[in-house]
C-alpha positions as CSV (number, residue, x, y, z in Angstrom):
1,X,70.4,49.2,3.7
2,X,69.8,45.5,3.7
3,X,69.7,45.4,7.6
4,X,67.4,48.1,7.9
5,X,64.8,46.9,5.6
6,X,65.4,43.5,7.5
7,X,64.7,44.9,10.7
8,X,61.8,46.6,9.4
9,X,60.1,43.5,8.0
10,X,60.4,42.1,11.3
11,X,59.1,44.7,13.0
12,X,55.9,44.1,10.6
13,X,56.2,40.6,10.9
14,X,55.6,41.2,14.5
15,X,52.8,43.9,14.5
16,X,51.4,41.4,12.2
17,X,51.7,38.6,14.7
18,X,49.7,40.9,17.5
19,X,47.3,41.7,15.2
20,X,46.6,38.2,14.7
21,X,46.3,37.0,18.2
22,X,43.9,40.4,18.9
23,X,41.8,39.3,15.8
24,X,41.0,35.7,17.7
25,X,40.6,36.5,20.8
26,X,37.8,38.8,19.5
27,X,36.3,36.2,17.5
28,X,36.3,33.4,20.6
29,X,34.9,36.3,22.9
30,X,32.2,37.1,20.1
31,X,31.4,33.1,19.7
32,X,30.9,33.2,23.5
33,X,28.0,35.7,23.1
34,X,26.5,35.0,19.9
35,X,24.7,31.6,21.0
36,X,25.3,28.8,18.3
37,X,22.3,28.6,16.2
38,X,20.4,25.2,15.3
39,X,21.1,23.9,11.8
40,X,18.3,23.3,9.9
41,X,18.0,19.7,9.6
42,X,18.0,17.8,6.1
43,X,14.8,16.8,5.4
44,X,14.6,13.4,4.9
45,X,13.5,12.3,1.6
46,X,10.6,9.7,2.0
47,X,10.4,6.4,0.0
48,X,7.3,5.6,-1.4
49,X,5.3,2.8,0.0
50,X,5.7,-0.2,-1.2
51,X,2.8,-1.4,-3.3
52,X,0.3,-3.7,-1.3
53,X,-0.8,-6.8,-2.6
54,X,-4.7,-6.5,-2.6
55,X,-6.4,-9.8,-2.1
56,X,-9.9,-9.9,-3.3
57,X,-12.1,-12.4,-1.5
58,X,-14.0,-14.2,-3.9
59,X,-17.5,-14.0,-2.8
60,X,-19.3,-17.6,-1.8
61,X,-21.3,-18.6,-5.1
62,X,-25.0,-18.0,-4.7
63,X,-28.1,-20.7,-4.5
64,X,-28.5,-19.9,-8.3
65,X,-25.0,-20.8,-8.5
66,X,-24.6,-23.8,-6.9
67,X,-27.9,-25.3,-7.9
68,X,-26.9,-24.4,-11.5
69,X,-24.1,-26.4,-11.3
70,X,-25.6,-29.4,-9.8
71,X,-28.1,-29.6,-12.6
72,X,-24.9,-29.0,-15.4
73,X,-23.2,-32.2,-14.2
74,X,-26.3,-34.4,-14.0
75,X,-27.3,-35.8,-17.2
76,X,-31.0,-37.3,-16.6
77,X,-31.7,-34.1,-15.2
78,X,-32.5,-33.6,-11.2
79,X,-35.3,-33.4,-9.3
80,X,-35.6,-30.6,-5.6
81,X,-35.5,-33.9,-3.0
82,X,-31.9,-34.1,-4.5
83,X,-31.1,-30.3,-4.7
84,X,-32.1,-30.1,-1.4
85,X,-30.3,-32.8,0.2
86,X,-27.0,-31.8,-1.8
87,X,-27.3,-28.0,-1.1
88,X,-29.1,-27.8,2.4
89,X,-31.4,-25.4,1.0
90,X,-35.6,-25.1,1.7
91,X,-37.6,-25.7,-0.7
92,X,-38.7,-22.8,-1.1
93,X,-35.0,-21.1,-2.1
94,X,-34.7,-24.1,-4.3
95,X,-37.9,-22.9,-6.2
96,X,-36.9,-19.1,-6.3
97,X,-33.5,-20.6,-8.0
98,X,-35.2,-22.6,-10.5
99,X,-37.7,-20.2,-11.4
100,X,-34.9,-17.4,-11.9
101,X,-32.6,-20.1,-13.9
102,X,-35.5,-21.0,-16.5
103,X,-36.8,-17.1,-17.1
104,X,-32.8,-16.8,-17.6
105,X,-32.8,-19.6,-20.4
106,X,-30.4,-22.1,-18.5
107,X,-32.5,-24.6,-17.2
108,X,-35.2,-26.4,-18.8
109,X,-38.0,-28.7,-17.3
110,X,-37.9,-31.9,-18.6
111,X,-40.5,-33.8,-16.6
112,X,-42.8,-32.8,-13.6
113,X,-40.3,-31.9,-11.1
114,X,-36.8,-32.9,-13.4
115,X,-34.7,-30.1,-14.8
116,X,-31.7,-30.4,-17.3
117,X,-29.3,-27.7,-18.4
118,X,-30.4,-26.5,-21.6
């Protein structure tokens, strides 16, 4: 009884084996017609920018400005010959300047044609 159920199993074992080699050479024959399809690729996670360091320009200082500070660091006060010749300015910007500076309260006339921080 052994022997027969022995023989048996390898007659399985062998029907089993064909079965096998049937199933892949379907499956080649079937990868041969179905055309591969395109994987989807991974999308590709993008970094933030890095941060940009803005530089602001400072902006030249106006007439007012610079006039201003000539007559802060004199002490006897300054006259528009010297304005002129230290800030190349006409006189007529030079008067605009001063005339803005003393309605603004930061320059004061101390003589006929001298002005002094006040």
């Amino acid at each position: 009884m052994t022997k027969k159920i022995k023989k048996d199993l390898q007659a399985v074992l062998k029907s089993l084996y064909n079965l096998v080699q049937k199933i892949e050479k379907m499956q080649k024959e079937v990868d041969k017609q179905v055309k591969p399809t395109k994987k989807p690729k991974a999308k590709a996670v993008k970094k933030a920018p890095a941060k940009k360091v803005v530089v602001t320009k400072t902006a030249p200082p106006t007439a007012n400005e610079k006039i201003f500070a000539i007559i802060k660091r004199s002490k006897k006060g300054v006259n528009t010959e010297v304005l002129m010749k230290k800030t190349g300015y006409e006189r007529r910007t030079i008067s605009n300047a001063i005339y803005k500076l003393t309605k603004q309260g930061k320059i004061k006339t101390v003589a006929k044609g001298i002005y002094v921080k006040t």
